[in-house]
Phi, psi and omega in degrees: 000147193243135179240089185244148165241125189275138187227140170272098199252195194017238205290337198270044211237323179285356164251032175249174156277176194294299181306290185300026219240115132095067182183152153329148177211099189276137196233097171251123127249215179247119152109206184248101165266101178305168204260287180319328183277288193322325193261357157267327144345311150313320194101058178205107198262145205311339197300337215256024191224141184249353218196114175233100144313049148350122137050027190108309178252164205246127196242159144280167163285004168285327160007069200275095174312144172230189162022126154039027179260146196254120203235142183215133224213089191249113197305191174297128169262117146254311165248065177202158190261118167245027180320322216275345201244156181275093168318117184275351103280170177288187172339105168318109182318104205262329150258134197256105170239137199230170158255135186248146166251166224294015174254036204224013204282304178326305177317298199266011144295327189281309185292334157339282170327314197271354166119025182255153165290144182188134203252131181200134158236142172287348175284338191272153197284166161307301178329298202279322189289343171279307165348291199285259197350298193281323187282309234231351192027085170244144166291125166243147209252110175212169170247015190253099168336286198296297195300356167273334159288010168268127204295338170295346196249118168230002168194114187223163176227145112315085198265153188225028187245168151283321186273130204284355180273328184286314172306295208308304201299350205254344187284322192287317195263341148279350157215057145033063195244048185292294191272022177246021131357120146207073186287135157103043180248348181196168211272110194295349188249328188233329180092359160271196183251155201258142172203152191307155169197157177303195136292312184282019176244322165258031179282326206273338197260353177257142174294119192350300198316291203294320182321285178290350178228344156236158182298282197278123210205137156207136167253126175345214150219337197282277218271343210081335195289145202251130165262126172226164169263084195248242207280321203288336190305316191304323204288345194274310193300338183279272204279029114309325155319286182339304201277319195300311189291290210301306170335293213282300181318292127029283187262356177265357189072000171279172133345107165245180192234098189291000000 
């Protein structure tokens, strides 16, 4: 039997229990255990981590502890440079594109709204969302341990809120996409991208009403869906205000307000 002990810093201490929170965590087991099993053992899938310490040096997950070794344990720097330190994945995705799984349609409506890409069915299996993720190098979004713990997943987020507004801020402020704003850039129902288009080009797809009091028309390029600025344009523009103002609220140390 191997006796090692593990410590967790900053967020990633909300996905222990309570006792094991900000503290040593003695991990005893058999045989050669990387370091990537043991700390998911624990309930902590490799997505959320940027940094492994042994004693002081910085390991991969391959990593086998032995005796009394001591492993400290650091989520994702996504927007900070650790190159110099040995990186438990590649490169960070700096365009940040993502896959949501299928308890998330709300979630990739909001980011959508604000201009990110993000690919979401309600159908897709674990198998195809690791698939896409890796094939396709998307941040994949999930509120599910275990599919971020499949060794095909190399750049994921965990959401641990239910509410989608409290996710999306928290998808911003882990990849630091605050000032990447580009709302009315892609089609909140499918996710392509929107371009101006005429009226006499899009007259057969509008209601008499719409027909008659706007102008200005942009389309799905994917789906089709003709965009205009009518009651919901307002309703997109409040929360956009919204996600802009909590951001600021956010960096500013106030409150925010869900």
């Amino acid at each position: 039997m191997t006796t090692a002990f593990f410590r967790f810093y900053a967020e990633l201490n909300n996905l222990l229990p309570v006792k094991q929170r900000f503290r040593d965590i003695r991990q005893v087991f058999q045989g050669s255990q990387t370091v990537k099993h043991l700390i998911e053992s624990l309930g902590i899938p490799h997505t959320e981590i940027d940094l492994i310490l042994v004693n002081g040096n910085s390991v991969d997950f391959s990593f086998v502890p032995k005796e009394g070794d001591h492993v400290s344990v650091y989520p994702v720097f996504e927007s900070f440079d650790i190159s110099t330190l040995n990186l438990l994945r590649p490169t960070p995705l700096r365009d940040s594109r993502f896959v949501l799984d299928g308890h998330l349609g709300r979630l990739a409506a909001y980011l959508r709204m604000l201009g990110f890409d993000s690919l979401y069915h309600n159908d897709f299996s674990d198998e195809e969302l690791a698939q896409i993720s890796d094939n396709e190098k998307r941040i994949l979004l999930t509120r599910d341990r275990g599919l971020l713990k499949r060794s095909q997943v190399t750049h994921g987020f965990l959401l641990t809120t239910r509410i989608p507004r409290q996710q999306l801020l928290a998808v911003i402020d882990r990849f630091d996409l605050a000032s990447s704003f580009k709302p009315f850039r892609r089609c909140i129902a499918c996710n392509g991208l929107l371009k101006n288009i005429s009226k006499v080009a899009v007259i057969d797809l509008l209601e008499p009403r719409t027909k008659q009091y706007f102008e200005k028309f942009r389309q799905c390029s994917n789906c089709r869906k003709v965009y205009w600025k009518g009651s919901h344009y307002e309703r997109m523009l409040d929360f956009i205000t919204w996600a802009q103002e909590a951001c600021n609220d956010k960096s500013d140390g106030s409150p925010q307000h869900l």
